[in-house]
LUMGULUM-976066 format. One record per residue: residue in three letters; x, y, z of N, C-alpha, C, CB in turn. Coordinates in pm, whole numbers, padded with zeros to 5 digits, always signed. Glycine has a CB too. Example, Ala and Ser with C-alpha at 12.3 -4.5 7.8 and 13.67 -1.06 7.14 Angstrom:
// residues 2
ALA+01319-00569+00780+01230-00450+00780+01320-00330+00780+01131-00447+00905 SER+01285-00225+00708+01367-00106+00714+01290+00003+00787+01408-00060+00572 
//
This chain:
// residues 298
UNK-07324-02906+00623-07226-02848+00716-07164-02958+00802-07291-02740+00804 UNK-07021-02954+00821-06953-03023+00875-06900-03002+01026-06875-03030+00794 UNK-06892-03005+01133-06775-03004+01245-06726-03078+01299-06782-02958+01330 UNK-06629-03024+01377-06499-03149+01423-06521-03112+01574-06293-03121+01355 UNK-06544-03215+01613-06583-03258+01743-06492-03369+01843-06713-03315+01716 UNK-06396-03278+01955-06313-03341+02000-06327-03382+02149-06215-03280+01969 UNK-06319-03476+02180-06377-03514+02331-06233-03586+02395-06538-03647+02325 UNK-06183-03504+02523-06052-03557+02580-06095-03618+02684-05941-03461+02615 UNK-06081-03728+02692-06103-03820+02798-06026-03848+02934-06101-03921+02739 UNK-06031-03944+03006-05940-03969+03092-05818-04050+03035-06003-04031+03198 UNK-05867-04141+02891-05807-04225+02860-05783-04203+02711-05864-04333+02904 UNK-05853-04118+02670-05796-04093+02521-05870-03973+02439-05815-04235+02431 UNK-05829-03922+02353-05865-03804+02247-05955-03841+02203-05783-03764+02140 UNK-06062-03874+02151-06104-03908+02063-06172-03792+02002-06164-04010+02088 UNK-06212-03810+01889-06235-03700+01744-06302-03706+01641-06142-03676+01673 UNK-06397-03645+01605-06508-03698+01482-06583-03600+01430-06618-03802+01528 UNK-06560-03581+01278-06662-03524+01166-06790-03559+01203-06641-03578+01020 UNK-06873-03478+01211-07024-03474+01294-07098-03368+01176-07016-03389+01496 UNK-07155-03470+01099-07263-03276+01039-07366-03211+01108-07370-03281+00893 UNK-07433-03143+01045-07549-03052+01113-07667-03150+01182-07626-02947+00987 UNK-07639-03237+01135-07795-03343+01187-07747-03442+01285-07879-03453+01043 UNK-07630-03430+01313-07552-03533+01442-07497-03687+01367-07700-03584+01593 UNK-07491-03670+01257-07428-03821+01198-07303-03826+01205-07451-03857+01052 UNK-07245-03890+01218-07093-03878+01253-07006-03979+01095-07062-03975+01452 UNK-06941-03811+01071-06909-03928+00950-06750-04001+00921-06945-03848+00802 UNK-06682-03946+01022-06535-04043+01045-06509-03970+01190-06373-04017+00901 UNK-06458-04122+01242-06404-04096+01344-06286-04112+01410-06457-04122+01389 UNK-06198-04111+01518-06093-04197+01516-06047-04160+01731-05951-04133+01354 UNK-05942-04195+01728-05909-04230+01852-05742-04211+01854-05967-04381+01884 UNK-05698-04130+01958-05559-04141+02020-05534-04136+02148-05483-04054+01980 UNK-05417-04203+02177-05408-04177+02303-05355-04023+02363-05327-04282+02342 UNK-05430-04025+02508-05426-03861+02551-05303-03826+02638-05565-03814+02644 UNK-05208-03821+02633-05117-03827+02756-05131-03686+02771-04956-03888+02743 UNK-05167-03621+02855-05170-03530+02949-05086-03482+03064-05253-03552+02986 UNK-04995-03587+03043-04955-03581+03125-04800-03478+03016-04963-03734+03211 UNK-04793-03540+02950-04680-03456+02865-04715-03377+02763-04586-03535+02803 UNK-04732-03235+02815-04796-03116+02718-04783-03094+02591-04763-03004+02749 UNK-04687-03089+02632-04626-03067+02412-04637-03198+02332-04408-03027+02375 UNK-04659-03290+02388-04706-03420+02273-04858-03388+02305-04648-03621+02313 UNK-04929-03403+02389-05075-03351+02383-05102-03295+02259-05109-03247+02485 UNK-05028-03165+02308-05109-03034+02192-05052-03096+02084-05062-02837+02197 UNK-04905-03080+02021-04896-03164+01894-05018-03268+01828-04779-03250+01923 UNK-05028-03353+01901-05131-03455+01875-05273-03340+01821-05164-03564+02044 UNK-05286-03268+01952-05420-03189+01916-05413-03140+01783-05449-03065+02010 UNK-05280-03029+01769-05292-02983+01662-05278-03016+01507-05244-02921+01687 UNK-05243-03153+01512-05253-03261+01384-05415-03242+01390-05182-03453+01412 UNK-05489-03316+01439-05624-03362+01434-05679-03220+01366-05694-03414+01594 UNK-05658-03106+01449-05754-02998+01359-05728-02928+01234-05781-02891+01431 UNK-05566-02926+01253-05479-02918+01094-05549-03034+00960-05279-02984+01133 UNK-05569-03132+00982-05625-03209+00917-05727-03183+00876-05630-03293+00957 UNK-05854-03104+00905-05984-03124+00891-06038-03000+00921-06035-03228+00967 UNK-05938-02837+00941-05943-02750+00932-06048-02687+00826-05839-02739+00933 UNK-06025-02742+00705-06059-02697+00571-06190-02715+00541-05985-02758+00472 UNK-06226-02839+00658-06376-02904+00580-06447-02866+00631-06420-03039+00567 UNK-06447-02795+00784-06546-02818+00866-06618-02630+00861-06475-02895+01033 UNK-06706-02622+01012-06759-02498+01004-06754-02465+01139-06890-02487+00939 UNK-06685-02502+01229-06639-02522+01324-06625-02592+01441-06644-02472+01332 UNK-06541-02581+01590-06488-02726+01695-06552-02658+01792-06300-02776+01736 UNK-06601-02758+01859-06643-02805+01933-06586-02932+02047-06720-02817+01866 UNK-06542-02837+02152-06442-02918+02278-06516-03009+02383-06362-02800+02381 UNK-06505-03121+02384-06559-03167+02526-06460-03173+02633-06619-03305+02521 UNK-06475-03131+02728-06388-03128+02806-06346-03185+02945-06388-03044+02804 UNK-06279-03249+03051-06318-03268+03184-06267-03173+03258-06286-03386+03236 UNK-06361-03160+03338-06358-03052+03482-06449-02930+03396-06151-02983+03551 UNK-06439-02840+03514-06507-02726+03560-06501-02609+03386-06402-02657+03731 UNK-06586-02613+03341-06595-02521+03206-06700-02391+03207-06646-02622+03080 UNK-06605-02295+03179-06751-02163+03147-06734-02129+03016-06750-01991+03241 UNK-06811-02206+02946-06883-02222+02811-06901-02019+02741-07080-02326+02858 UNK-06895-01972+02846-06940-01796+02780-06816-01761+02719-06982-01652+02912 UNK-06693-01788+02840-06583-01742+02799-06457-01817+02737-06554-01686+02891 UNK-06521-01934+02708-06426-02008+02672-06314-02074+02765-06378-01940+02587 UNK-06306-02091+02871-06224-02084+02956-06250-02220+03101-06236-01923+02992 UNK-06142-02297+03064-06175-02416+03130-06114-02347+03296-06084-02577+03048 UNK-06210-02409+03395-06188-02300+03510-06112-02400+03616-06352-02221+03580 UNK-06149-02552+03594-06012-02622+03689-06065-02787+03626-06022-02593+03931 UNK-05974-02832+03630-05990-02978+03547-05826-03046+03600-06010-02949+03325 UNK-05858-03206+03656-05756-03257+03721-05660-03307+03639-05793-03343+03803 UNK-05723-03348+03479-05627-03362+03346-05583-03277+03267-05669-03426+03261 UNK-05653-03164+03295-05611-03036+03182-05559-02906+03243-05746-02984+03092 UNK-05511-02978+03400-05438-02865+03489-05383-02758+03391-05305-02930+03583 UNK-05329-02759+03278-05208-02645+03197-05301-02590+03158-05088-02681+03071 UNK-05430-02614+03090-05476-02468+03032-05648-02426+03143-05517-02495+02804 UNK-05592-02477+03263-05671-02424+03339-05679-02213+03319-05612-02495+03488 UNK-05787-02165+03316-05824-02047+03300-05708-01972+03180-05831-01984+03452 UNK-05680-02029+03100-05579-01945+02991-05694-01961+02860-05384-02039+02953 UNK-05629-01881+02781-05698-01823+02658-05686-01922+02540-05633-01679+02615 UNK-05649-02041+02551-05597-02108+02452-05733-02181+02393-05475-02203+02501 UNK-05840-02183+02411-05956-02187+02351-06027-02088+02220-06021-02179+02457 UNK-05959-01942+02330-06035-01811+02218-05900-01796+02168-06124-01634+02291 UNK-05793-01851+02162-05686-01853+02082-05653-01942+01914-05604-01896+02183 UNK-05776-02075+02000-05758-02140+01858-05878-02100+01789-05743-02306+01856 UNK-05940-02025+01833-06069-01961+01720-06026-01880+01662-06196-01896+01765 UNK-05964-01781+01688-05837-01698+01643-05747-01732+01550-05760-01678+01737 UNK-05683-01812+01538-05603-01920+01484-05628-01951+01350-05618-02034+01556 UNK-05785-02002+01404-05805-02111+01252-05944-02015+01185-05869-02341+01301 UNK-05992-01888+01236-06092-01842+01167-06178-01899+01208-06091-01842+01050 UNK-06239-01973+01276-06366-02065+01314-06415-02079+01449-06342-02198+01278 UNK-06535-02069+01409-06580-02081+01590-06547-02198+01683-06739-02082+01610 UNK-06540-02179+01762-06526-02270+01898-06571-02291+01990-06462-02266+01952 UNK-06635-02372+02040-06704-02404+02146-06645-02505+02242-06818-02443+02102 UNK-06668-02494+02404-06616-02575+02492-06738-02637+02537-06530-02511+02594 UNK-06718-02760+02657-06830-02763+02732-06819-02907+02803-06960-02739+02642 UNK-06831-02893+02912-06817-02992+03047-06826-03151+02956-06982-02962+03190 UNK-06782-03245+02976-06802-03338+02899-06933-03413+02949-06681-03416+02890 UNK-06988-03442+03093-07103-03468+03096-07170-03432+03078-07134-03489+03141 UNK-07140-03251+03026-07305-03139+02985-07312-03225+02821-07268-02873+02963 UNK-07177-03256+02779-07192-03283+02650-07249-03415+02583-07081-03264+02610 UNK-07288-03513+02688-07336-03622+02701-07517-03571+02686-07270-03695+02844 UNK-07520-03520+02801-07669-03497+02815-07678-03409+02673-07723-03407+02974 UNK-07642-03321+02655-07668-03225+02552-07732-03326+02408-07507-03133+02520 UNK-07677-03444+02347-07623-03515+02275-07794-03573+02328-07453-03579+02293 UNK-07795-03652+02429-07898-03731+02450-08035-03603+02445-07870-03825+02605 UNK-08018-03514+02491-08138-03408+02496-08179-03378+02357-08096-03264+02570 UNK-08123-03361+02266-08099-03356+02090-08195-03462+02017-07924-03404+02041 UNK-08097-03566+02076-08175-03708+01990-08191-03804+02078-08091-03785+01864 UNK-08176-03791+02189-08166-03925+02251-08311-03941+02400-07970-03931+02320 UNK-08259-04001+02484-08333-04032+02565-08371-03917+02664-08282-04137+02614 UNK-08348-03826+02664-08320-03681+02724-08488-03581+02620-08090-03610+02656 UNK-08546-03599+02522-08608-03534+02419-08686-03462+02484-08669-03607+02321 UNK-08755-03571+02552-08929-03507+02628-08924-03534+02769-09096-03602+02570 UNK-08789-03496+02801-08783-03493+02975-08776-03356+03002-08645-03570+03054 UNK-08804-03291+03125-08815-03184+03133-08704-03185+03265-08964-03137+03136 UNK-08706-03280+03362-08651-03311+03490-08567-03429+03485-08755-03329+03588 UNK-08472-03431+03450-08343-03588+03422-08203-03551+03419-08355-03676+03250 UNK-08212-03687+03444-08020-03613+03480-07932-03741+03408-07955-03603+03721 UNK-07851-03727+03328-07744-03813+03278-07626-03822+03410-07678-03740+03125 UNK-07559-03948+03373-07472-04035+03488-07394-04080+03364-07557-04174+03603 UNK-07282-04027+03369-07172-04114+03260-07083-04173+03353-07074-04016+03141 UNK-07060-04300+03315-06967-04413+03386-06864-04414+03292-07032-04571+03411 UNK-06759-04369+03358-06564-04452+03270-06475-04425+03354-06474-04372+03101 UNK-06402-04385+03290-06266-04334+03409-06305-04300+03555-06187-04179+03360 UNK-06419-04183+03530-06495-04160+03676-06598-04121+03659-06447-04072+03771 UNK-06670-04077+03738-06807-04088+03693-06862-03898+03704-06905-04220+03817 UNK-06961-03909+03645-06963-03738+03570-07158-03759+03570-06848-03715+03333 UNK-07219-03650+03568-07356-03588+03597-07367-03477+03540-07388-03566+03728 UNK-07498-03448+03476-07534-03356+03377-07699-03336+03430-07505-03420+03207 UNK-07757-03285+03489-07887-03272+03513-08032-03140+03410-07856-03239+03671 UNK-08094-03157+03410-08200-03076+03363-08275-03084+03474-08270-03116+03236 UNK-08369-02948+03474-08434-02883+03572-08523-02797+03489-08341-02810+03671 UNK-08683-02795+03509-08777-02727+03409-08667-02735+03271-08832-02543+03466 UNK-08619-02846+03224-08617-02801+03074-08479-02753+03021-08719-02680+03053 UNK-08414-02718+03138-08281-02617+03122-08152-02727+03236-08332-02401+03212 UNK-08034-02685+03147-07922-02752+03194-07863-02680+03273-07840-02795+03109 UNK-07891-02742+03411-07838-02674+03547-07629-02635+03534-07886-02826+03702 UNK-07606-02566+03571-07487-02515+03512-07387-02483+03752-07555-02302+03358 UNK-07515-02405+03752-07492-02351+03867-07442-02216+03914-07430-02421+03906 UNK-07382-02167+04001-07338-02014+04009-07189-02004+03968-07356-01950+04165 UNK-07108-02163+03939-06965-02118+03941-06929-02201+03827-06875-02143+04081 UNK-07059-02284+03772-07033-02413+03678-07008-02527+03722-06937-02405+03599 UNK-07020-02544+03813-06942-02658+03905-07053-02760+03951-06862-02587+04052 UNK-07191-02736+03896-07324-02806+03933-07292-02947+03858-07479-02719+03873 UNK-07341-03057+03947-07342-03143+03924-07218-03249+03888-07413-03118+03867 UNK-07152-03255+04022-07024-03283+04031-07021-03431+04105-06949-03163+04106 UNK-07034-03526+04086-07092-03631+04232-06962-03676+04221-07239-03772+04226 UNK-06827-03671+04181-06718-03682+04251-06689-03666+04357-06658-03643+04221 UNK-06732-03561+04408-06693-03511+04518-06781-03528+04685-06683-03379+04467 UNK-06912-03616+04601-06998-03674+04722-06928-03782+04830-07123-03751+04656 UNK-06959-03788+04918-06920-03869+05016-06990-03991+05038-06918-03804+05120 UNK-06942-04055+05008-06991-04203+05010-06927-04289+05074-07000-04260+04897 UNK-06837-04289+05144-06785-04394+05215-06723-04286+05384-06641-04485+05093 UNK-06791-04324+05488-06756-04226+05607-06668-04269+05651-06840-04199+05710 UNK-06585-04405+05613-06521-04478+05690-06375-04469+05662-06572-04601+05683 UNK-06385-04416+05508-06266-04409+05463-06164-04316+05467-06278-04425+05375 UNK-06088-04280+05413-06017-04163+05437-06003-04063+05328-05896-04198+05478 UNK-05958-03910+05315-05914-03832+05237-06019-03889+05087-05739-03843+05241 UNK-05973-03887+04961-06009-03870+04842-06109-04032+04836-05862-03843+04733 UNK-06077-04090+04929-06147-04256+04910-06306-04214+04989-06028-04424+05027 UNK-06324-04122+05064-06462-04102+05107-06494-04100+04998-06510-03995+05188 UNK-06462-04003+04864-06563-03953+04790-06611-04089+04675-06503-03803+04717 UNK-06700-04035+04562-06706-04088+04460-06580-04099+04350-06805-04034+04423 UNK-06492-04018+04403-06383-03978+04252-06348-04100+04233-06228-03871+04262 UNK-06318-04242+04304-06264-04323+04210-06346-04445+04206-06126-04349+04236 UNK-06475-04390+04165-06620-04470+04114-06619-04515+03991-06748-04388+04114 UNK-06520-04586+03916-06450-04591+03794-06505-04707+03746-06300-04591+03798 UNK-06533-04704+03651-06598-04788+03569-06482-04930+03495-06665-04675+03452 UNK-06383-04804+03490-06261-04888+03399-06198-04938+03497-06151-04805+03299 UNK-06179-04889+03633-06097-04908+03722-06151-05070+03781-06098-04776+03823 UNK-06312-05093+03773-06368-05170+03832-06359-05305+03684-06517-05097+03899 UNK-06351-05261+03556-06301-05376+03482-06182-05420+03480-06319-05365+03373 UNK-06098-05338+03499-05926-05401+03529-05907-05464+03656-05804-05278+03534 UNK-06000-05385+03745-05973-05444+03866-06021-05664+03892-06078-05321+03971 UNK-06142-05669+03786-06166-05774+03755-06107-05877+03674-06242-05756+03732 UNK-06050-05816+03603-05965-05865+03468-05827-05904+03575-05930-05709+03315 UNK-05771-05840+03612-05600-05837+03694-05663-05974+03794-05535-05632+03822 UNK-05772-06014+03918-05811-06078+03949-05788-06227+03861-05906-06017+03972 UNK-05912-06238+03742-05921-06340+03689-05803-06377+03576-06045-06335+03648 UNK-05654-06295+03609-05536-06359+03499-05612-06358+03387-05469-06523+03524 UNK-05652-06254+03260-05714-06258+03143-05597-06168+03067-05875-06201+03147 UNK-05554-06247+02978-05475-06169+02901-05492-06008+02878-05483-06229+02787 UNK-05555-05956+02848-05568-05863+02912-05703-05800+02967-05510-05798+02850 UNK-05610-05755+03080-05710-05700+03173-05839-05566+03158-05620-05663+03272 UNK-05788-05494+03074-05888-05435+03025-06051-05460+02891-05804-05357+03000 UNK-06028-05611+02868-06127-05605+02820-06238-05597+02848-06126-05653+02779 UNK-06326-05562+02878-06425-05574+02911-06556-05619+02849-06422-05495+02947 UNK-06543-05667+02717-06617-05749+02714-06623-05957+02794-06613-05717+02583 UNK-06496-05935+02763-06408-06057+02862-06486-06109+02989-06255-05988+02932 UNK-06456-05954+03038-06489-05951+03235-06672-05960+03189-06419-05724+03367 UNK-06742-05874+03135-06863-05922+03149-06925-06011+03111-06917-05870+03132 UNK-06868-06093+03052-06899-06289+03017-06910-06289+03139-06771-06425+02944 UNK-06754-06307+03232-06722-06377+03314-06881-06255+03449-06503-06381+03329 UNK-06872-06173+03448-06978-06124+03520-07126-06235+03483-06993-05953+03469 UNK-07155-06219+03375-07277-06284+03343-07278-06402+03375-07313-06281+03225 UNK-07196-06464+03381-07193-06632+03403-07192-06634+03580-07019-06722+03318 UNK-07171-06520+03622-07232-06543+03798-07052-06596+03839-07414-06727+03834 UNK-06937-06563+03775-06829-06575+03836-06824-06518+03962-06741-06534+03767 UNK-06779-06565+04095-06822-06495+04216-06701-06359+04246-06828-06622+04352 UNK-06559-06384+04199-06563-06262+04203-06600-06147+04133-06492-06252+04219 UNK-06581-06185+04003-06675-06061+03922-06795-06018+03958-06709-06091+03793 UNK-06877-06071+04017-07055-06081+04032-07025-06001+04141-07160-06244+04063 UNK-06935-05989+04251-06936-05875+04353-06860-05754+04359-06910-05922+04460 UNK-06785-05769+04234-06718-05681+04220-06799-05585+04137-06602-05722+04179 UNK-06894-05599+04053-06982-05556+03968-07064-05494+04035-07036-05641+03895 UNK-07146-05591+04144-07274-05565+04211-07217-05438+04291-07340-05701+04309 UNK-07128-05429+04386-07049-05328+04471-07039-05209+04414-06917-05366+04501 UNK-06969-05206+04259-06993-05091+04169-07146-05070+04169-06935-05117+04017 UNK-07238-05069+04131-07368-05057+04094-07453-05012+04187-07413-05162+04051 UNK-07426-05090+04357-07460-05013+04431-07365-04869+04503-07502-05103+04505 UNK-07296-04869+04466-07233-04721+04519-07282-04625+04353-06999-04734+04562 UNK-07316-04641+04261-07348-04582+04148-07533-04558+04186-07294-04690+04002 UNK-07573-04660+04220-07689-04636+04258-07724-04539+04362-07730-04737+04283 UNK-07604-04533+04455-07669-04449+04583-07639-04303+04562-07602-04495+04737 UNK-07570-04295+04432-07539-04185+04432-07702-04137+04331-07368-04167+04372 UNK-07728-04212+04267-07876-04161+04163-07978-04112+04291-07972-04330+04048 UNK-07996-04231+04423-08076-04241+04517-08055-04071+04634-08033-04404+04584 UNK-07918-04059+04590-07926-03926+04628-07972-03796+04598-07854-03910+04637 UNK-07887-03784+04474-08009-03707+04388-08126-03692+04374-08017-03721+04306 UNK-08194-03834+04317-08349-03810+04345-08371-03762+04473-08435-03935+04332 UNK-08354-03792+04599-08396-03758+04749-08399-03574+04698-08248-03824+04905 UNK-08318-03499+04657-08307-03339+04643-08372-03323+04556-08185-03267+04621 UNK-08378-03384+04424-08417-03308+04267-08566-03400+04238-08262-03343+04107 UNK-08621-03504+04251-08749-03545+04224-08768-03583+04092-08837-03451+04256 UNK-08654-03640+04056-08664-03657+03890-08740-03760+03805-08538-03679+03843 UNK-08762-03755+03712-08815-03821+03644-08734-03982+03558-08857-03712+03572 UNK-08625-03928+03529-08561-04050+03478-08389-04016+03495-08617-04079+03305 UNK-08342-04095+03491-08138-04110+03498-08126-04159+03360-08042-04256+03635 UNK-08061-04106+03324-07963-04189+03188-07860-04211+03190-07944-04141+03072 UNK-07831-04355+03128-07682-04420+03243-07604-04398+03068-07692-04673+03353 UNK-07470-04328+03042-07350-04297+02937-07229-04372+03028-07319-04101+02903 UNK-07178-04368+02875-07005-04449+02890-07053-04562+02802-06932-04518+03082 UNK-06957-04667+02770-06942-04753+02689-07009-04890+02785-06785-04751+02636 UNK-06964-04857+02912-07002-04994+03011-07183-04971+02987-06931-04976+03230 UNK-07271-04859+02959-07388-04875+02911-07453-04940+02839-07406-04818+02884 UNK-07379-04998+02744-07409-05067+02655-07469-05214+02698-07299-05065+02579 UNK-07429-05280+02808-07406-05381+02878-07555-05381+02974-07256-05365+02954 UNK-07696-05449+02890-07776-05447+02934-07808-05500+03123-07820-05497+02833 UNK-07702-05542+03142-07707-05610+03269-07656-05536+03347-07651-05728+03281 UNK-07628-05434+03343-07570-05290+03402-07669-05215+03416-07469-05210+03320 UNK-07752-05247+03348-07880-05124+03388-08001-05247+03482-07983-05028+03181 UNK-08006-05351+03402-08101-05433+03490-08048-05413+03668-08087-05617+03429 UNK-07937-05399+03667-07885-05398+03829-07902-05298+03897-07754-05415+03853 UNK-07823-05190+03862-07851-05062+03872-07968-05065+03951-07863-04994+03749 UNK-08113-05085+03857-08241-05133+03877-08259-05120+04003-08267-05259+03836 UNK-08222-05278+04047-08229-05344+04154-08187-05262+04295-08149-05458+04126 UNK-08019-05239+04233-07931-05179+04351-08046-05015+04391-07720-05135+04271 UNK-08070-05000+04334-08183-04822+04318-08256-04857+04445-08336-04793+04142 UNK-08344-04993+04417-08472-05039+04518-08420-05037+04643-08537-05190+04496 UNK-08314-05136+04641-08257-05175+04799-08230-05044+04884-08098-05267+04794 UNK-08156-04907+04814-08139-04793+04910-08305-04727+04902-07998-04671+04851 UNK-08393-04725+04811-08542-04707+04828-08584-04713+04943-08616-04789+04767 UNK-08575-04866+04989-08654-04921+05068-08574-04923+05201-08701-05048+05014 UNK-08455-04833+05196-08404-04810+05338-08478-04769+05478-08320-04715+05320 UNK-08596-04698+05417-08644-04695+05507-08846-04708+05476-08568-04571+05567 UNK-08958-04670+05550-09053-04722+05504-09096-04582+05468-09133-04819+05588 UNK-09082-04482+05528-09092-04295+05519-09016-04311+05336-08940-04166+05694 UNK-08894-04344+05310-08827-04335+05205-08961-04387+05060-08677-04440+05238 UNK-08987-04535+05112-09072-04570+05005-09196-04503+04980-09099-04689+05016 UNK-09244-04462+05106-09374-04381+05089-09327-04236+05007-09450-04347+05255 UNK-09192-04183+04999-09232-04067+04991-09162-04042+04840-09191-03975+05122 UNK-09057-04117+04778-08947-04081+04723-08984-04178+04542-08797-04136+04845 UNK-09033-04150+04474-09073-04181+04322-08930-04269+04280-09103-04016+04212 UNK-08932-04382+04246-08862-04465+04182-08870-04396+03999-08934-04627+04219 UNK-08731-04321+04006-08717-04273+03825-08714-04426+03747-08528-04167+03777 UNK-08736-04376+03632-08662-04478+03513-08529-04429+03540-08710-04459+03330 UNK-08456-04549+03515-08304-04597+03450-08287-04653+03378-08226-04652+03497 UNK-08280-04565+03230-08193-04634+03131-08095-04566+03039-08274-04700+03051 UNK-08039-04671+02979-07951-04708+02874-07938-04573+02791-08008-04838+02788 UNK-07814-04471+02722-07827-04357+02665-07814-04420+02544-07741-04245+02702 UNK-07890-04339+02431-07865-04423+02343-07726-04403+02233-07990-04427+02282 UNK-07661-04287+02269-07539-04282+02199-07390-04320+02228-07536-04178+02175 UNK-07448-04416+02406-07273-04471+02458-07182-04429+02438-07215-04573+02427 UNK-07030-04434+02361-06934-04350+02395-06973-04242+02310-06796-04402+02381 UNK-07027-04269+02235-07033-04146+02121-07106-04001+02170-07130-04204+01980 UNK-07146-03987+02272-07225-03895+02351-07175-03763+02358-07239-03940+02480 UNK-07047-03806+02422-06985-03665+02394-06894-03648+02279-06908-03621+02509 UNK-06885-03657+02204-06858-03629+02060-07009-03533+01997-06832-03802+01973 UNK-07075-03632+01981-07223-03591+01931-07267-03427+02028-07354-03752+01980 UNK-07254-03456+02132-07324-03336+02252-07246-03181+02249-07295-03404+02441 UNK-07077-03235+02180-06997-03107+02152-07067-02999+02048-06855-03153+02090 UNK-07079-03069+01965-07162-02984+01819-07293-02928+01879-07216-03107+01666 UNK-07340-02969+01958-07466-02880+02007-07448-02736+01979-07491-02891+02165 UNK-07434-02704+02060-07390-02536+02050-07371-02502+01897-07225-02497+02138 UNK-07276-02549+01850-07216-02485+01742-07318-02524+01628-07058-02532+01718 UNK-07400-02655+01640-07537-02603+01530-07602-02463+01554-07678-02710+01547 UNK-07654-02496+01678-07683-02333+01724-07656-02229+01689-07652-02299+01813 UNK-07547-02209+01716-07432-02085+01605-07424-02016+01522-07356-02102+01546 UNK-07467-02163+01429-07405-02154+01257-07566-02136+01178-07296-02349+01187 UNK-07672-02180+01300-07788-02202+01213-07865-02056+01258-07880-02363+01247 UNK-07804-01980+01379-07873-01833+01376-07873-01724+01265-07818-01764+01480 
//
């Protein structure tokens, strides 16, 4: 059994044949403009026109606020147009095939809970780093959702008191934002590479090295928060910047320093594991099909 598994990003479509056992057997990538509807969906509706025939059904990852029962994305800052409309139980309709939606960081954890670093946790919470940063938690065993779906949102935490309007929060805790922002700095042809910028990170370049470290601790204080409420057992750090073992060694570090804020803190508050997910971007691709094995295998 085959499905097509589509994950809309901040920065791009991406799309992939996934069978019943999570192997992914082609994949590919477009860009998402969202911003202009009718090339969107066009785009969309190539990808499933294509691969309509083979599969057993899609599986949506999505950003923002999703209720997975009804199909129905409930507010999302990129997918403002089909906020609460039917165009989900429309394309199941459509194409004869089931459909499934689902928060793109539930779809991360989901993915890691399956096969990944998530298996034999009962209490953990995934942290995906890219465009912005996204949280997926477990609690006894079960994926906290909340009363409105809206659980586990750390966008919207306050992390900076000093700042103003949308800059208090986490929303632009950007992963990509913090490699361009390095790249545009060091004149690198282009600025988005990021393998580029993390040479130049590793080699202790001084602005990269604080521009990095700065990310890591505001990423950290947000884990350090969490644990303080939920008591968890381990974080699993998603996104592609995961991959980048020196991102988690820091992390690490940056975790201890808000630890040891105070001496009540160290006595009282369990240092989780932090690590590495093991399916990086592929997470939510892989985490979409969850459900819909489910589905197909009742």
């Amino acid at each position: 059994m085959n499905f097509l598994s589509i994950d809309i990003g901040g920065t791009n479509l991406k799309y992939a044949l996934i069978n019943e056992f999570g192997q992914i057997i082609v994949k590919g990538t477009n860009a998402a403009n969202t911003d202009d509807q009718a090339q969107f969906l066009r785009s969309l509706y190539k990808i499933i026109d294509l691969h309509c025939h083979d599969i057993q059904g899609m599986g949506f990852s999505l950003p923002g606020v999703v209720d997975p029962t009804t199909k129905k994305l409930l507010a999302s800052a990129r997918l403002s147009f089909l906020e609460k409309s039917d165009f989900f139980n429309d394309l199941q309709h459509k194409y004869g095939l089931p459909v499934t939606i689902e928060n793109d960081s539930n779809c991360a954890a989901l993915a890691e809970k399956w096969q990944g670093q998530l298996t034999s946790e009962k209490n953990a919470a995934m942290i995906v780093l890219g465009t912005g940063i996204g949280s997926a938690i477990f609690l006894n065993d079960r994926l906290i959702r909340g009363n409105h779906f809206a659980a586990s949102e750390p966008s919207f935490m306050v992390i900076n008191q000093s700042a103003a309007g949308v800059e208090k929060t986490a929303a632009l805790l950007s992963a990509t934002g913090m490699i361009e922002d390095i790249g545009h700095h060091l004149h690198l042809p282009n600025a988005k590479d990021g393998q580029r910028v993390f040479a130049q990170i590793m080699a202790g370049e001084t602005y990269a090295w604080t521009a990095f470290t700065a990310f890591c601790d505001q990423v950290a204080l947000l884990i350090y928060n969490i644990q303080s409420v939920l008591d968890l057992n381990k974080f699993v750090i998603g996104g592609g910047i995961s991959s980048q073992p020196i991102l988690i060694k820091q992390l690490r570090v940056s975790f201890k320093k808000w630890h040891q804020i105070s001496p009540l803190s160290e006595r009282t508050l369990t240092i989780p594991e932090i690590v590495s997910a093991n399916f990086y971007n592929d997470a939510n691709l892989i985490g979409a099909i969850v459900p819909l094995v489910k589905i197909v295998k009742k």
